[in-house]
C-alpha positions in Angstrom: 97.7 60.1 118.5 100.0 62.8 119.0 99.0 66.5 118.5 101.8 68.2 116.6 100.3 71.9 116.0 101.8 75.2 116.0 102.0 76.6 119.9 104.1 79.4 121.3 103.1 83.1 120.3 100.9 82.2 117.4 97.9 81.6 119.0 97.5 84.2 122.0 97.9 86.6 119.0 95.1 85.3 116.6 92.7 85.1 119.7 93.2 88.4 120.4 92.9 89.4 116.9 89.8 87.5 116.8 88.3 88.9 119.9 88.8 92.9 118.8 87.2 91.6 115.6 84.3 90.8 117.9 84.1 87.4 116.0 82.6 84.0 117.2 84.0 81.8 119.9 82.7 79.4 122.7 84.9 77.8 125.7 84.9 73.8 126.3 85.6 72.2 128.6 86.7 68.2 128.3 85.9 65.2 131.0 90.1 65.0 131.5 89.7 68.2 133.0 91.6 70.3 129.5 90.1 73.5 128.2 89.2 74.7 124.6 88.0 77.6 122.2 86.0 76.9 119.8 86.9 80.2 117.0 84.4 81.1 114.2 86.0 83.2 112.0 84.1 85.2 109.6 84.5 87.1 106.4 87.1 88.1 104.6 89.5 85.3 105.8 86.5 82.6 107.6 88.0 80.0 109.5 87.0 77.2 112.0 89.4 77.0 114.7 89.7 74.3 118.0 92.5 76.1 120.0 93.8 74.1 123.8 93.7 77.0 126.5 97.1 76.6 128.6 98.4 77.9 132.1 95.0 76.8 133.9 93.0 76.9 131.0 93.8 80.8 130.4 96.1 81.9 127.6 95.2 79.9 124.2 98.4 77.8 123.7 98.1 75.5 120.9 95.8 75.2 117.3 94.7 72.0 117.7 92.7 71.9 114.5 91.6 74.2 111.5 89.6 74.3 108.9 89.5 76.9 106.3 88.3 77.9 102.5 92.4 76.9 102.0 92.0 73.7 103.0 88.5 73.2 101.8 89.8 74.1 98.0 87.7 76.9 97.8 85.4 79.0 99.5 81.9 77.1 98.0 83.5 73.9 99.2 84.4 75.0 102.4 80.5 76.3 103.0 79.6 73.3 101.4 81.9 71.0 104.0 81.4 72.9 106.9 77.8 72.4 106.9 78.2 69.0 106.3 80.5 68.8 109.4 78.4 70.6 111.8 74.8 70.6 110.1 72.5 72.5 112.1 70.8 71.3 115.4 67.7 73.1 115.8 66.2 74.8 112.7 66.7 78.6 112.8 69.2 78.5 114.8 72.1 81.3 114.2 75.3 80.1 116.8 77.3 78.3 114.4 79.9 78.1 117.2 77.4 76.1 119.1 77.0 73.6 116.7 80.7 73.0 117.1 80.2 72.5 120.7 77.5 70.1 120.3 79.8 68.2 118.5 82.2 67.6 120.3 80.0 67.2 123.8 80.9 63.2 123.8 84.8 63.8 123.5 86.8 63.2 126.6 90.1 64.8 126.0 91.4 67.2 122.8 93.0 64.5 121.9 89.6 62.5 121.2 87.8 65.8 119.8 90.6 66.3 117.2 90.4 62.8 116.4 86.5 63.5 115.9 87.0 66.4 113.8 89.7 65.3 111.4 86.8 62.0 110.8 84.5 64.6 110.5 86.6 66.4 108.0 87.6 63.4 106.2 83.6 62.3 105.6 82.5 65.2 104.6 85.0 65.8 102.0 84.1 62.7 100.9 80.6 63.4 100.6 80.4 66.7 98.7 83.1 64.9 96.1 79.8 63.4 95.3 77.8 65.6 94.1 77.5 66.3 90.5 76.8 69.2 87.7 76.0 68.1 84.1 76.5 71.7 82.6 74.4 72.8 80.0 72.0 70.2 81.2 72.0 70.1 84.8 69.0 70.5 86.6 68.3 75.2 87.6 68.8 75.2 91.6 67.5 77.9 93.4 70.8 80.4 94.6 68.5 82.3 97.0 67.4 79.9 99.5 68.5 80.2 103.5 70.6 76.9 104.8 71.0 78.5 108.4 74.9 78.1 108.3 76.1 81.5 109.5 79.7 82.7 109.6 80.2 86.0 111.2 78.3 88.4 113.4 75.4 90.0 111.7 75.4 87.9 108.7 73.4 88.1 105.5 71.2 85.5 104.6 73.3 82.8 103.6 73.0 81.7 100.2 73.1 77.5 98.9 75.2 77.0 96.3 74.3 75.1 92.9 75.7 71.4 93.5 79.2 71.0 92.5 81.0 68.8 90.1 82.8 65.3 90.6 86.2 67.6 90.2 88.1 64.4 90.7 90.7 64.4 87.9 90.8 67.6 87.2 93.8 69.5 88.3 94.4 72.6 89.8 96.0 74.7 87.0 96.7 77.9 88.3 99.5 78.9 90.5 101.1 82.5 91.9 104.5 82.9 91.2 106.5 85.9 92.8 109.0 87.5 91.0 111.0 90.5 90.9 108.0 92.8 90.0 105.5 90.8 92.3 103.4 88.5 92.3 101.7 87.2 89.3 99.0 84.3 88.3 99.9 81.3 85.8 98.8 78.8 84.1 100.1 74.9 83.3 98.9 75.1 80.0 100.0 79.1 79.3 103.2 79.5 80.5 103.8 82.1 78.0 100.9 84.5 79.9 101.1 85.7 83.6 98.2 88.3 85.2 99.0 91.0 87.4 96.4 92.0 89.3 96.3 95.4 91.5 93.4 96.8 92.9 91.9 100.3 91.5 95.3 99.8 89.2 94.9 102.6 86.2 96.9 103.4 83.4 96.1 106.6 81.5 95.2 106.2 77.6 98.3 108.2 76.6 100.4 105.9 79.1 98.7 102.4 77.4 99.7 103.1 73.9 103.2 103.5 75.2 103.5 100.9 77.0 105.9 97.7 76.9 105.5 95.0 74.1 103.3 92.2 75.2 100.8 94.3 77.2 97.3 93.0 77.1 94.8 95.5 79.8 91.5 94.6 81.3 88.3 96.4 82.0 89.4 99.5 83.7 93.3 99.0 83.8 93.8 101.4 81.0 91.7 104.7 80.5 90.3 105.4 77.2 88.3 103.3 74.5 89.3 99.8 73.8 92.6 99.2 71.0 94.5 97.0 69.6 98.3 97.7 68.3 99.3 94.8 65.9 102.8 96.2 65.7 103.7 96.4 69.1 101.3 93.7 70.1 99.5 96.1 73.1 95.9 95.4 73.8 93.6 97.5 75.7 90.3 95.3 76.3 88.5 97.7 78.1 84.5 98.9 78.0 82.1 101.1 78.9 78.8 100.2 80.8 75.9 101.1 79.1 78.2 101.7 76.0 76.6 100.4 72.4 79.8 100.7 70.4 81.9 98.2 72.8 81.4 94.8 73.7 82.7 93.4 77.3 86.0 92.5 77.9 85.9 88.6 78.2 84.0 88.6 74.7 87.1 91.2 73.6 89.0 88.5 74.7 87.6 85.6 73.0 87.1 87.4 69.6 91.0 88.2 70.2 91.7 84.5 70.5 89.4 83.6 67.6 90.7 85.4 65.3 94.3 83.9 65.4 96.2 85.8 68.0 99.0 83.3 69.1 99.6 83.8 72.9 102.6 81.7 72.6 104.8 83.6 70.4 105.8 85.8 73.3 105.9 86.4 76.7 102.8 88.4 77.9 101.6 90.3 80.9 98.2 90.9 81.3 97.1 93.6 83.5 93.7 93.8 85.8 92.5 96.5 88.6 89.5 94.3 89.5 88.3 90.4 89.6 84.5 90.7 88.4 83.1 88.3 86.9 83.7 89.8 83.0 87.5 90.0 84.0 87.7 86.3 85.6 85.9 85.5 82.4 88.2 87.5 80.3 91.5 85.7 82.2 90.1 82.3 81.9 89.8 82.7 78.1 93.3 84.1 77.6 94.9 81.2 79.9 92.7 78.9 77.9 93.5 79.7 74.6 95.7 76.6 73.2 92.3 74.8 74.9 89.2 77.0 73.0 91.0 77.2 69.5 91.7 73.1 69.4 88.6 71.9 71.5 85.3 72.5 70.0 83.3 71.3 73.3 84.9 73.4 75.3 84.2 76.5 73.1 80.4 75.6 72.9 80.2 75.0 76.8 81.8 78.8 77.3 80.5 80.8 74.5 77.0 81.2 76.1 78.4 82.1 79.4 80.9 84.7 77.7 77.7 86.2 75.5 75.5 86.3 78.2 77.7 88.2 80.9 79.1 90.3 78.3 75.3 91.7 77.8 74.5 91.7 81.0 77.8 93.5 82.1 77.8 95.9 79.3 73.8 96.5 79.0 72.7 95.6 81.9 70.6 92.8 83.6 67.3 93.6 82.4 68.3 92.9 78.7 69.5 89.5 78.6 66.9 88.4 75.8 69.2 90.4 73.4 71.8 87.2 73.4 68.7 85.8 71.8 69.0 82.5 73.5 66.0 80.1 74.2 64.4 80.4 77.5 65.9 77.7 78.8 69.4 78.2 78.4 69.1 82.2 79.0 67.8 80.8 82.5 70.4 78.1 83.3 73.3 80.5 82.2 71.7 83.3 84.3 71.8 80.4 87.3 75.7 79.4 86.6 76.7 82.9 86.1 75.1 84.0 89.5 76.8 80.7 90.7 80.8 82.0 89.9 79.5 85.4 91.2 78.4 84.5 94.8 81.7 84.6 96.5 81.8 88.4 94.5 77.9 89.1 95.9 79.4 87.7 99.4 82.2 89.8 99.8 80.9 93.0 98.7 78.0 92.9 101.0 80.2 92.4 103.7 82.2 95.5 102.3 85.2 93.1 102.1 85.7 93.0 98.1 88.6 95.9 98.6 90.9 93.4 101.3 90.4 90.1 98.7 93.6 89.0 97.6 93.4 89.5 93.9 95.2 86.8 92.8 94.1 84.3 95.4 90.5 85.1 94.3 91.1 85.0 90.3 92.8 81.7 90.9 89.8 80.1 92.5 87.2 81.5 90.4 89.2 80.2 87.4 89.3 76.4 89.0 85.5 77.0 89.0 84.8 77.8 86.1 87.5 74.9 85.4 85.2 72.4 86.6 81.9 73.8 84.6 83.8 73.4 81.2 86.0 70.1 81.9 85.9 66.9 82.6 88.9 64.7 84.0 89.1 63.1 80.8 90.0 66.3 78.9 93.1 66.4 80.7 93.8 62.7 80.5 97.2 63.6 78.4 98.1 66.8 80.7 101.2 65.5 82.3 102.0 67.4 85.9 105.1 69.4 84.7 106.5 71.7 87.6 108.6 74.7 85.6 111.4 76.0 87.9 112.7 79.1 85.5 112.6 80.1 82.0 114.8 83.0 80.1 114.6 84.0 76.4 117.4 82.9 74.6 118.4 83.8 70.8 115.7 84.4 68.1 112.9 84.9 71.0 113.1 80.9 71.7 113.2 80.3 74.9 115.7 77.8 77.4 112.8 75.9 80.4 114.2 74.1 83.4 111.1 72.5 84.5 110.7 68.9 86.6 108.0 66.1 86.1 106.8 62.8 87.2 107.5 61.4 83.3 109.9 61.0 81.2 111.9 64.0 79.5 110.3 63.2 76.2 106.4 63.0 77.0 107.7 66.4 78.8 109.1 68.0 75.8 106.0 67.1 73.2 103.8 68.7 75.8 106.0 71.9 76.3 105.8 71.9 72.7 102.1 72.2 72.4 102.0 75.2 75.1 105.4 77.6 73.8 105.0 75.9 70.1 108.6 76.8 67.9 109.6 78.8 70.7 110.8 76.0 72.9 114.4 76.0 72.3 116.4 74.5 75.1 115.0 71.8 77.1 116.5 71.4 81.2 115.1 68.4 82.1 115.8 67.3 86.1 116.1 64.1 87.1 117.2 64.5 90.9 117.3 67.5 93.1 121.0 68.0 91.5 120.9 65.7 88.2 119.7 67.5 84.9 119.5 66.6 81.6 120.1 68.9 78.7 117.8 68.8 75.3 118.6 71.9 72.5 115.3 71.1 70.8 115.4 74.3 68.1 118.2 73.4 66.0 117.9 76.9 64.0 119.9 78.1 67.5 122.6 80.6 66.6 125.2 78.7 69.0 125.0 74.9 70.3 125.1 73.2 73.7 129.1 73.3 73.5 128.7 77.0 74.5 126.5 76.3 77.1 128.5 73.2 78.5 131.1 76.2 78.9 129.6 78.5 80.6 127.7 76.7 83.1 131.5 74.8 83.7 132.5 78.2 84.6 129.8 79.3 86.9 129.1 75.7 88.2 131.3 75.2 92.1 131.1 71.8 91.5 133.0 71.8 88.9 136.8 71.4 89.4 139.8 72.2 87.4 141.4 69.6 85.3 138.5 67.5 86.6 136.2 65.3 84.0 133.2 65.9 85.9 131.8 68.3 84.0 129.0 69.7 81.9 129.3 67.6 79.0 127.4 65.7 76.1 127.0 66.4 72.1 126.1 69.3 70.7 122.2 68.6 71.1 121.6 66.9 74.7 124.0 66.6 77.5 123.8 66.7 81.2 125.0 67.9 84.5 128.2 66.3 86.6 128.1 62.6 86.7 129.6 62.3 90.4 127.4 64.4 93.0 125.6 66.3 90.3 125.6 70.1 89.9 125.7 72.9 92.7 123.5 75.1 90.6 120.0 75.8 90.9 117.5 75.9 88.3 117.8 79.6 87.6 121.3 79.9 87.7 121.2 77.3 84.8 118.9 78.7 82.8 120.6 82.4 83.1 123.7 80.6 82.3 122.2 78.9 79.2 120.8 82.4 78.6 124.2 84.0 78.8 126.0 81.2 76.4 123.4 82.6 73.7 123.4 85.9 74.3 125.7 87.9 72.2 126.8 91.1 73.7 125.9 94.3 71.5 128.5 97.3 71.9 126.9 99.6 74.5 126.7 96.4 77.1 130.3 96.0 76.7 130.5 99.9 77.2 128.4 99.4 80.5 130.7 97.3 81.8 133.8 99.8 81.7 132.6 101.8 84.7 132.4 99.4 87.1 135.6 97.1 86.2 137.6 101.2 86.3 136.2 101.2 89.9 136.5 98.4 91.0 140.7 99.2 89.6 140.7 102.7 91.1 139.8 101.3 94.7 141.8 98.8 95.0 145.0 100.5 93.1 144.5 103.9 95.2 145.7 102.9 98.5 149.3 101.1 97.6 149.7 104.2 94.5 149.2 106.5 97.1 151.7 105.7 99.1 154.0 105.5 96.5 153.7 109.0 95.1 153.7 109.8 98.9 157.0 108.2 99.1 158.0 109.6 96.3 157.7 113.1 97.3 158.8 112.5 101.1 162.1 110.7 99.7 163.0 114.5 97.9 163.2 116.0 101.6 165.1 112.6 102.8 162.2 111.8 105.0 161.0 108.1 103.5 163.1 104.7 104.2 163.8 102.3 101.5 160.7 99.9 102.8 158.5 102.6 101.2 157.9 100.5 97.8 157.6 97.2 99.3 155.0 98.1 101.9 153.2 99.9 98.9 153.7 96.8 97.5 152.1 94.6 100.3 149.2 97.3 100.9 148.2 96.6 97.1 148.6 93.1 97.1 146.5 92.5 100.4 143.8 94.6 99.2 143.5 93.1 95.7 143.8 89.5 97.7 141.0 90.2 100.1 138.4 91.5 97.3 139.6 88.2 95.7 139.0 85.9 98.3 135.5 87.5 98.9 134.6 87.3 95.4 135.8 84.1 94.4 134.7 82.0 97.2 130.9 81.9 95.9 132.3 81.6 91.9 135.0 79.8 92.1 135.7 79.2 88.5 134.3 82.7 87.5 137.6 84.3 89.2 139.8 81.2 88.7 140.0 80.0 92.0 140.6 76.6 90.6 143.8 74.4 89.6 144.2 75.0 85.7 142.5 72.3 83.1 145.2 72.5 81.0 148.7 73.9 80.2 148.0 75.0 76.7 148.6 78.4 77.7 152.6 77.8 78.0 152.3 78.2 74.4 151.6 82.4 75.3 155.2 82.6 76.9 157.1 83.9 74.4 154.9 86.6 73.6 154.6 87.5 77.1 158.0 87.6 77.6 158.2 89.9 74.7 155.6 92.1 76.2 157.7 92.1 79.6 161.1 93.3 78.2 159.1 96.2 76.3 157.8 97.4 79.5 155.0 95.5 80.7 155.9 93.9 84.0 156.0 95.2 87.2 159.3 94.8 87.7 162.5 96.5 86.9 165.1 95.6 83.6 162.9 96.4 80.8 163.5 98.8 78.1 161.0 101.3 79.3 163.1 101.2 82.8 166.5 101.7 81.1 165.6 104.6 78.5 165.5 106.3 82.2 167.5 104.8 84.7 169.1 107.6 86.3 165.2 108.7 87.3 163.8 105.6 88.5 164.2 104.4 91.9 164.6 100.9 92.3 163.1 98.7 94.3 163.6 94.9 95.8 163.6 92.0 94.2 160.7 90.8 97.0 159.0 94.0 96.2 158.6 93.1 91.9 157.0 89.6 92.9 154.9 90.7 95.8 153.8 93.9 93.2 153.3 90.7 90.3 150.8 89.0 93.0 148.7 91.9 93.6 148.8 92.9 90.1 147.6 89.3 88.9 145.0 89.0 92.2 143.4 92.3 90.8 143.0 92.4 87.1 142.8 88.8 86.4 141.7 87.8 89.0 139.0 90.2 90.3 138.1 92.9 87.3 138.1 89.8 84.8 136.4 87.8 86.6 133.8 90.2 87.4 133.3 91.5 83.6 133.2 87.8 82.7 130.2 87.4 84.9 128.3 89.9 82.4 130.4 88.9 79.0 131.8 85.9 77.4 135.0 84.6 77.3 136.9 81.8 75.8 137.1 78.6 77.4 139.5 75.8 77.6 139.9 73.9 74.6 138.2 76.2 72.5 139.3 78.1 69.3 141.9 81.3 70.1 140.3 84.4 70.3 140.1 87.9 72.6 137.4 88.3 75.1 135.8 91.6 75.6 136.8 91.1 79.3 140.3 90.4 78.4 140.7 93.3 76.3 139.2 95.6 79.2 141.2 94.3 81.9 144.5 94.9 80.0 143.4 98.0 79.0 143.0 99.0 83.2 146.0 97.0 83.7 147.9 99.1 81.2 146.4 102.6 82.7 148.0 101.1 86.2 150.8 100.3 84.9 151.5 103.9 83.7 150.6 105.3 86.8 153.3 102.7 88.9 156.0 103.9 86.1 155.1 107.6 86.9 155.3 106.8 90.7 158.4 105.3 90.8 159.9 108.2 88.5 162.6 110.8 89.4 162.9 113.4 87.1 161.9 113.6 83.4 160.1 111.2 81.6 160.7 110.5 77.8 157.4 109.9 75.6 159.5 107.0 74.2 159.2 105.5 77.9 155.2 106.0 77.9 154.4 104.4 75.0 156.6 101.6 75.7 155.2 101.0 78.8 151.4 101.7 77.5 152.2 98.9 74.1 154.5 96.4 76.6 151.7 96.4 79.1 148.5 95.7 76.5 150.5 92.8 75.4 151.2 91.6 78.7 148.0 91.8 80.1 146.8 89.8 76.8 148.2 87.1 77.2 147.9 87.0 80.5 144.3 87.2 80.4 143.9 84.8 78.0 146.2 82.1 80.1 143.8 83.0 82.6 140.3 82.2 80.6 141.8 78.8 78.9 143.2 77.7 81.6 139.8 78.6 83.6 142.8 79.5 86.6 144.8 82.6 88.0 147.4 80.2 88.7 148.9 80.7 84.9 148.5 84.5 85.2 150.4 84.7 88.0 153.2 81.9 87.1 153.3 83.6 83.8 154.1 87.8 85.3 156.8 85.8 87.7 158.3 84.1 85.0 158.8 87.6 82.6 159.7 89.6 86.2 162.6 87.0 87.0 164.0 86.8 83.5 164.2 90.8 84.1 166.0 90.4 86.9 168.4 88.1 86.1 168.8 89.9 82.8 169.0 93.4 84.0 173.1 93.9 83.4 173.1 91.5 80.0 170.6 93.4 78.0 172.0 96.2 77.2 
C-alpha cells in the first residue's frame, strides 16, 4: 500500500505549531529502521496525528495518518472513536499519546502502522454506529463520570457522553456557503433562511428597527427588548436573563413558527453573536420550520426540550419544576440538554468558546439535535438536491439552478415543498454543461423566450447563425445540444434574472456615466489631435496626414478596448458572424440619416452648407474614422450597457433598446465634436442640428443592425455603405 499524504512544508510547520503549544507528542521508532511522531492535539482544534520524521529521522516530512472531530463527524463521535481506537492500557493512566504508542509497538514499518490505524479507524466507526438512543424513552446516563481519555495538557475531567443514535440514514443537512457578505449556514430543507453568525456581533435597538426586510436577530444580536415588525417582516428574538416579562429566544422562535409565520415567502437572514444552547435551539427551529408545522412527532419530541431550556436559560437552573413536567421527563430532558451542551461546557472551561468557529459549531450542534428528533425514515422522501445559485426573479419568485441524483420532476415537487409559490424557474443539470429549463410559475411577467435570448447572448458557446442554441417552448427548454453550454450555474441564473428584470428609469440613468466615459477616453486621444491639427494647420505647421493619423489613433484605441472586452463575451459585444440579414431592411433609413449629416465622412448636407470651412480629408481616412466609430459605440459602449439592460434580439419584434438609444445619443455628441474639429471658420446652426438629427438616426439604426443581428459586422458594413455612397455622390448632389 502506498502512502500518498501531504509532505513538503506542511508538516515541519504544524510540528512546530504544536510544540510552542506545548501539546502532546511521543517519538517511534519502527523495526525497518523509519522514525515517527505520534501528535495529540488538544483543544480548540484536537487532533490525532502519525507524522514520518525525514532527513535521518529529524524534520517531520510527511502526515501519514489523521484523525480528527472532521473526520469523526463531530466532536462526541470523535471522543467516542478515539477511545475506542486506543482504549486505555492501565487504569488511571493520563498519556493518551502513549496509548498510541502501545498500539502500534507490533508494526514493522509506517507502512504497517498506517495500515493498523486506518483498521483501527474503520472498526471503531463501525462500532459506535451501534449504539443507540430511544429519545424520550431512553435509559438517564450519567454525564459526569471520568473515562480516562485525555486530550491536552492539564485537562479537565473528561466527561462520557450519553450513547448516541443509529444516525445511519439520516443526512447531514446543514452546509456553509460563502458569499459576497461571508459566510453563512443553510439548510436542505430551508433554502429560503441562511444564519450569520459573528461573535459579540450587536446591533443597537434604534439600528434593528431600521434594519433590512427579512431580518430575524437572536439573543443578544440586537439591543433592546424583544419585537416584532409585521410590515417590514424584522424580528428581534432577544431576552433578558432573569427577565419575567420575556421568554427565551428558541421558545420566541417556535411561537413565531406556530403562529403561521411562512419562512418561505422570502429570503431571510438571521443574525446570531453567540452559539448557546437557546440560540442553536432557536436556529434549529427556524431551519425546521416546513418540518414542526407538518410533523406532529417531531414537534412533541422538541417542545419539552425548547420549554425546559427556555426556563432554565431565562430563570435559571434552579427553577426547572416551573415547566411543570413529571419527574421523569424534567430529569431525562435535563440529561439531553446537558448532553447538546458538553462540547459548549468543554470549550469554555478550556477558555476556547471565543476561537470556535461559529458556524462550524452551529452546524454540528444542529446534526445533534438532528439525530434526537429524527429517524432515517422521516427523511425517506428527502431527495439529495445540491443547489448551485438562486436570484429573485419577477413578483418575488425565484429562478434555482440546483443538481440531483433524480430526475428533474421528483426535484421540482420537493423544491416546491421548501420555496412553496415562490419557485418560479426551475435549472435542472443533467451533465457538468447540459441543463434543462422548467418555468414552473406560469403567472411570470415574461416567458422562457426571453430568457432563451439572453442567455444566447451571454453564452460563448453560442455561435452566430448557428442552431445550437438555447432553445425550447415557452415553458421548458434546454442548453446547446452539441458540447452543451460554457456558462456556469450563476451566470445562468443571473441571466434568467436579467431576462425578467425590467429596468426602472434611474437604472437606465445609472448607466449614462459610465457608457460617457468609457466615450470620452477612448474619443479624447484621436479628437485631440485633431483640434491640435487644427490649430497648428492656421500657422502652416501640420501636414495633410494630420486627419488620418487622428483617424488611426481613434480606431486602434476603440479596437483594443474591443478586443479586450469582447473576448470573454463574445456575443455581448458582437464578436460573432451575424444570425441573420434582416437588418438590410434598415438601409434606406440609414442612408437617409448619412446624407443629413450622420456619417463620418465627407458629402453630406451638413458638410456642404459649409464647405469653404471644412477641411477635407482622405477617402482612407472616412473608412478608417467608420471602423473606429463602429468598434467604439456599437461595439464597446453598447455592448457594455447591454450587459446591465435589455435589448432586442434576433428574430424578435422591432423595438429601441435603452442601450441603443444611449449609444446614439454619445455617438451623436461625437459626432458634433468631429464636425467642430474639422471646421474652419463659422459654423451655421443649420449645420449643428443637421449633424446632431442625421447622427441620432444613424446611430439607430445602426445599433439596432447590431442587436438583431447579435454582430458588429452589420454596423460596420452598414456606416461603409452610407460613407461610400457620399463619396461617390459628393459632386452629383447638389
Amino acid at each position: 500500500m502506498n502512502i500518498v499524504k501531504e509532505t513538503s512544508i506542511g508538516p515541519p510547520i504544524r510540528f512546530l505549531r504544536h510544540f510552542t503549544d506545548h501539546q502532546r507528542l511521543h517519538r517511534v521508532k519502527f523495526g525497518s529502521g523509519e522514525r515517527a511522531l505520534v501528535l495529540i492535539a488538544g483543544m480548540p482544534v484536537p487532533s490525532v496525528k502519525l507524522v514520518r520524521l525525514g532527513f535521518g529521522g529529524i524534520i517531520p516530512w510527511q502526515t501519514v495518518w489523521e484523525y480528527s472531530p472532521m473526520r469523526a463527524g463531530g466532536f462526541s463521535d470523535y471522543l467516542h472513536r478515539v477511545k475506542a481506537m486506543f482504549s486505555p492500557a492501565m487504569e488511571g493512566s493520563d498519556d493518551s499519546s502513549q496509548h498510541v504508542c502501545d498500539a502500534l509497538l507490533g508494526c514493522r514499518s509506517i507502512q504497517e502502522a498506517r495500515k493498523l490505524l486506518l483498521e483501527r479507524e474503520r472498526l471503531a466507526n463501525s462500532s459506535t454506529a451501534e449504539l443507540v438512543i430511544d429519545f424520550p424513552n431512553c435509559e438517564l446516563k450519567s454525564i459526569t463520570k471520568n473515562d480516562d481519555w485525555k486530550i491536552g495538557p492539564d485537562p479537565t475531567p473528561a466527561v462520557s457522553f450519553p450513547k448516541k443514535p443509529n444516525v445511519e440514514g439520516i443526512p447531514n443537512r446543514y452546509q456553509i456557503r460563502s458569499e459576497a457578505e461571508g459566510k453563512v449556514l443553510t439548510c436542505v430543507e430551508a433554502p429560503t433562511v441562511k444564519l450569520r453568525a459573528e461573535q459579540g456581533l450587536t446591533i443597537s435597538a434604534k439600528q434593528a428597527r431600521k434594519y433590512r426586510a427579512g431580518t430575524i436577530f437572536l439573543d443578544g444580536a440586537a439591543q433592546g427588548d424583544p419585537f416584532v415588525d409585521v410590515q417590514r417582516e424584522i424580528f428581534n428574538l432577544n431576552h433578558h436573563q432573569g427577565c419575567i416579562r420575556s421568554t427565551a429566544t428558541c421558545e420566541q422562535a417556535i411561537v413565531l413558527i406556530r403562529k403561521g409565520l411562512d419562512l418561505r415567502k422570502r429570503d431571510w437572514i438571521v443574525l446570531a453573536s453567540d452559539a448557546d444552547l437557546d440560540t442553536v435551539l432557536a436556529v434549529w427551529v427556524l431551519f425546521n420550520h416546513f418540518r414542526l408545522n407538518e410533523n406532529l412527532e417531531a414537534r412533541a419530541k422538541i417542545m419539552p426540550l425548547l420549554r425546559l431550556q427556555g426556563i432554565m436559560d431565562t430563570h435559571g437552573i434552579d427553577l426547572q419544576d416551573v415547566s411543570a413536567f413529571p419527574p421523569d421527563l424534567r430529569r431525562l430532558t435535563s440529561a439531553t440538554l446537558k448532553q447538546l451542551q458538553q462540547q459548549e461546557h468543554v470549550l469554555k472551561s478550556y477558555g476556547r468558546w471565543e476561537e470556535i468557529d461559529l458556524l462550524e459549531y452551529f452546524g454540528d450542534r444542529l446534526r445533534a439535535v438532528d439525530e434526537l428528533i429524527y429517524s432515517p425514515e422521516n427523511f425517506e422522501r428527502l431527495h439529495e438536491v445540491d443547489e448551485l445559485a438562486r436570484a429573485q426573479i419577477a413578483n418575488g419568485s425565484v429562478a434555482v439552478a440546483c443538481r440531483s441524483d433524480r430526475t428533474i420532476e421528483e426535484t421540482e415537487r420537493q423544491l416546491q415543498k421548501f420555496y412553496g409559490r415562490r419557485l418560479g424557474i426551475l435549472v435542472f443539470q443533467n451533465a457538468p454543461a447540459d441543463y434543462r429549463v422548467h418555468q414552473i410559475d406560469r403567472n411570470l411577467p415574461a416567458t422562457l423566450e426571453q430568457a432563451y435570448g439572453r442567455l444566447n447572448l451571454l453564452d460563448p458557446v453560442v455561435r452566430g447563425g448557428s442552431e445550437n442554441r438555447w432553445a425550447g417552448s415557452t415553458e421548458s427548454g434546454g442548453s446547446p445540444r452539441k458540447g452543451g453550454t460554457g456558462l456556469t450555474p450563476a451566470q445562468i441564473i443571473e441571466a434568467i434574472r436579467e431576462a425578467f428584470w425590467k429596468p426602472a428609469f434611474v437604472d437606465v440613468v445609472s448607466a449614462i456615466p459610465r457608457a460617457a466615459f468609457l466615450a470620452l477616453a477612448s474619443l479624447l486621444p484621436g479628437i485631440a489631435l485633431i483640434f491640435a491639427g487644427n490649430l497648428l494647420k492656421n500657422r502652416g505647421f501640420t501636414p495633410p496626414e494630420t486627419i488620418f493619423l487622428a483617424s488611426v489613433v481613434l480606431t486602434m484605441t476603440a479596437a483594443v478596448l474591443f478586443w479586450f472586452k469582447a473576448r470573454r463575451v463574445p456575443g455581448l459585444y458582437g464578436l460573432r458572424t451575424p444570425t441573420s440579414f434582416g437588418w438590410l431592411t434598415a438601409l434606406p433609413v440609414a442612408f437617409i440619416g448619412a446624407a443629413i449629416g450622420g456619417a463620418w465622412a465627407p458629402g453630406s448636407l451638413a458638410y456642404r452648407l459649409g464647405v469653404g470651412n471644412m477641411y477635407e480629408f482622405t477617402t482612407a481616412a472616412a473608412f478608417v474614422l467608420v471602423l473606429g466609430a463602429e468598434l467604439l459605440f456599437r461595439g464597446v459602449i453598447l455592448g457594455d450597457l447591454a450587459a446591465r439592460l435589455p435589448i432586442q434580439k434576433s428574430g424578435g419584434p422591432w423595438w429601441g433598446s435603452w442601450p441603443t438609444l444611449i449609444a446614439s445619443a454619445l455617438y451623436a455628441a461625437a459626432t458634433l465634436a468631429l464636425f467642430l474639429g474639422l471646421s474652419n471658420g463659422p459654423i451655421q446652426i443649420t449645420q449643428l442640428l443637421l449633424t446632431t438629427a442625421g447622427a441620432l438616426i444613424l446611430g439607430i439604426v445602426s445599433g439596432v443592425a447590431r442587436e438583431r443581428s447579435e454582430s458588429i459586422l452589420p454596423s460596420v458594413l452598414l456606416h461603409w455603405l452610407c460613407s461610400a455612397a457620399l463619396l461617390l455622390s459628393r459632386n452629383l448632389l447638389f
